[in-house]
TISE-834026 format. One record per residue (C-alpha): x, y, z. Coordinates in steps of 0.2 Angstrom, whole numbers, m for minus. Layout:
N
@east=X; north=Y; up=Z
...
END
This chain:
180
@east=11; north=m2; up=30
@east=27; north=m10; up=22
@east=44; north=m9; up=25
@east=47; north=m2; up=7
@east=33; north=11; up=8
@east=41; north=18; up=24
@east=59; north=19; up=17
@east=52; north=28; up=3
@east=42; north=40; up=13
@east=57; north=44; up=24
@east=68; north=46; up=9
@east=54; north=56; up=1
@east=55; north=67; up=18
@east=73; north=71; up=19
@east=73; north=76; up=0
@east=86; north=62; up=m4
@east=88; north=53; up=m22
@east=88; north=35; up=m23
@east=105; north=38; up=m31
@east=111; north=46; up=m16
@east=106; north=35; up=m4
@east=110; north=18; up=m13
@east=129; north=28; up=m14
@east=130; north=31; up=4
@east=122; north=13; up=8
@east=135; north=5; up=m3
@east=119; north=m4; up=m15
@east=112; north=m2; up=m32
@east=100; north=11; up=m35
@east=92; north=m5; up=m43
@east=93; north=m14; up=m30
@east=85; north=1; up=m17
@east=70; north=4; up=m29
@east=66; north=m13; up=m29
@east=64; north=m12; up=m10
@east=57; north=2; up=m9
@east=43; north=m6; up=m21
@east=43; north=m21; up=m12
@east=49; north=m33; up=m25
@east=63; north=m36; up=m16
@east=69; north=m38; up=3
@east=85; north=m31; up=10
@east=96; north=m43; up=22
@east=97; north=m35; up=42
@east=114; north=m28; up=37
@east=108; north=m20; up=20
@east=93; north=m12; up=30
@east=105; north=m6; up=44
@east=116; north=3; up=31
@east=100; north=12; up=20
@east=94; north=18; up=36
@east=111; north=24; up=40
@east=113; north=33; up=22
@east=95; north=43; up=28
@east=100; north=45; up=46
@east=86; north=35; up=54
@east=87; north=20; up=65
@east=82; north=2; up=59
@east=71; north=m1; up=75
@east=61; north=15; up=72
@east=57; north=9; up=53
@east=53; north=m8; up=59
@east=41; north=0; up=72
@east=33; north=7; up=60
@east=30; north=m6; up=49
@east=22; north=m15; up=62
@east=11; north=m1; up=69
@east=0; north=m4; up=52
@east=m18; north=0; up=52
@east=m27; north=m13; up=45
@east=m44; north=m2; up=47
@east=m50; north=15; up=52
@east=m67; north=19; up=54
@east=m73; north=38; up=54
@east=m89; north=38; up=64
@east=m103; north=51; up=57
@east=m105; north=59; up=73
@east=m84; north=64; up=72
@east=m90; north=75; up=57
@east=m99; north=89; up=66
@east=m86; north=90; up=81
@east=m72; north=96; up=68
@east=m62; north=109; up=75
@east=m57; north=120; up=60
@east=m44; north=131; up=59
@east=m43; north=146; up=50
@east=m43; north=139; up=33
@east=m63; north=133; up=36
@east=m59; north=116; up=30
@east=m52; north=101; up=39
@east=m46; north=85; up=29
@east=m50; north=68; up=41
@east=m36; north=56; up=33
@east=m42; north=34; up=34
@east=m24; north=31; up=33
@east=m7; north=38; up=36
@east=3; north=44; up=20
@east=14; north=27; up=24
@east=m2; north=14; up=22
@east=m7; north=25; up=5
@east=1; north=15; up=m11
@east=m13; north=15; up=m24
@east=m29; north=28; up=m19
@east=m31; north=41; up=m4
@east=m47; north=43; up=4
@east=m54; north=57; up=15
@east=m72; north=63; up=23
@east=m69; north=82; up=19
@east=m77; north=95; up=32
@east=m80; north=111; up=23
@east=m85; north=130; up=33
@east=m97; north=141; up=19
@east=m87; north=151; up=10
@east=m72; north=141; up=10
@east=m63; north=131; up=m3
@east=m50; north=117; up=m3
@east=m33; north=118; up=m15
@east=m29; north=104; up=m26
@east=m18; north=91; up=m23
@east=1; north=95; up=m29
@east=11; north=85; up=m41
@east=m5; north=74; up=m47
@east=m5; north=69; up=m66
@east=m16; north=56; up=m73
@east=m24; north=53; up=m56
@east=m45; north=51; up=m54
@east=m56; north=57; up=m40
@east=m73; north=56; up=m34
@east=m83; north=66; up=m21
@east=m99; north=61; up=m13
@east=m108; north=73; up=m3
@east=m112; north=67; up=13
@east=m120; north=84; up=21
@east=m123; north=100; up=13
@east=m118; north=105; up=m3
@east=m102; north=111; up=m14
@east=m98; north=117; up=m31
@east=m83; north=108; up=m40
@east=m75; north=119; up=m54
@east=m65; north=108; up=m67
@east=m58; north=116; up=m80
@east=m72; north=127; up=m87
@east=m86; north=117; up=m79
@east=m95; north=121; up=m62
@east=m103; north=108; up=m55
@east=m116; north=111; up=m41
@east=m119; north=94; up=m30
@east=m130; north=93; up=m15
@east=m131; north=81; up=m2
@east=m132; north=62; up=m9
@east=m125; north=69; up=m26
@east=m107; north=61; up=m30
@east=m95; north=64; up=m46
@east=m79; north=53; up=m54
@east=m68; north=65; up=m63
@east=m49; north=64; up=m69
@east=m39; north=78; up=m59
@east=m36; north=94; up=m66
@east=m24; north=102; up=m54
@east=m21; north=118; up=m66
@east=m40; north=122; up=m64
@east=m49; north=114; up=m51
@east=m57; north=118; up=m35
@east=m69; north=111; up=m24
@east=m81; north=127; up=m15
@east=m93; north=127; up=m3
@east=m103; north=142; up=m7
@east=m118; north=137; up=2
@east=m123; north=143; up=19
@east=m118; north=127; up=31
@east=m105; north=116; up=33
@east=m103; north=103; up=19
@east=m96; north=84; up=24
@east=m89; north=76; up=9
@east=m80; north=56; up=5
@east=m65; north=61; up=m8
@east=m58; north=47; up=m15
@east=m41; north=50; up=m27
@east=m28; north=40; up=m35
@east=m11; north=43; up=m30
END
């Protein structure tokens, strides 16, 4: 995780524009975007005053910036202990949404029956899904795709039409991987 990633995502989470906060921290909006894309680095005083602008303490972000996971390993055997909620389906992140700049990645645990919803707000992003256990049906647009264990598919996401089902009669374990 960087330091630009997590003013972002804390910006992001207070629904604040970069306009309002580079106002309130007396900076360019330039200038903000810029660190928040890690092109550029704020002095301590310039990070004390965006962090002010967004209500959060300095320390706090710095803390988080150095809690970054350089690794997470999903062991198989965590894939049949998952504890699923209502909605039958439970979505194993490797990273948190801080440490995830260019591709999300997930082991997917699926209930029969059940379906997972599409990711909001995506355009021009690609996926792929490789059944680790069971199987699912992917619809995409006006195409049904049925894969089984071992089977995998890359695909460019269609959030108006697309779902992932598991309409098979035991749970279905599934590696995602999508660009953000």
């Amino acid at each position: 995780m960087n330091l630009g990633s997590v003013l972002r995502n804390k910006r992001k989470e207070k629904k604040l524009t970069l306009k309002a906060v580079s106002e309130r921290a007396g900076i360019s909006e330039g200038f903000l975007s810029q660190v928040e894309n890690n092109v550029n680095s704020p002095s301590v005083e310039t990070l004390i005053h965006i962090c002010s602008a967004m209500d959060i303490e300095a320390g706090d972000v710095l803390n988080m910036v150095k809690k970054h996971e350089p690794l997470v390993v999903v062991r198989k055997d965590e894939w049949n202990d998952a504890d699923l909620p209502d909605s039958g389906f439970v979505t194993r992140r490797f990273f948190p949404p801080e440490n995830r700049r260019v591709i999300d990645t997930a082991v997917l645990v699926l209930d029969p029956g059940k379906s997972l919803p599409v990711r909001k707000n995506i355009k021009n992003a690609q996926e792929v899904l490789c059944v680790l256990k069971g199987k699912i049906d992917l619809v995409h647009a006006d195409t049904m795709i049925s894969l089984s264990e071992g089977d995998s598919v890359h695909y460019w996401s269609n959030p108006e039409k697309q779902a992932v089902i598991n309409n098979a009669l035991i749970r279905a374990v599934v590696l995602w991987v999508g660009t953000l």
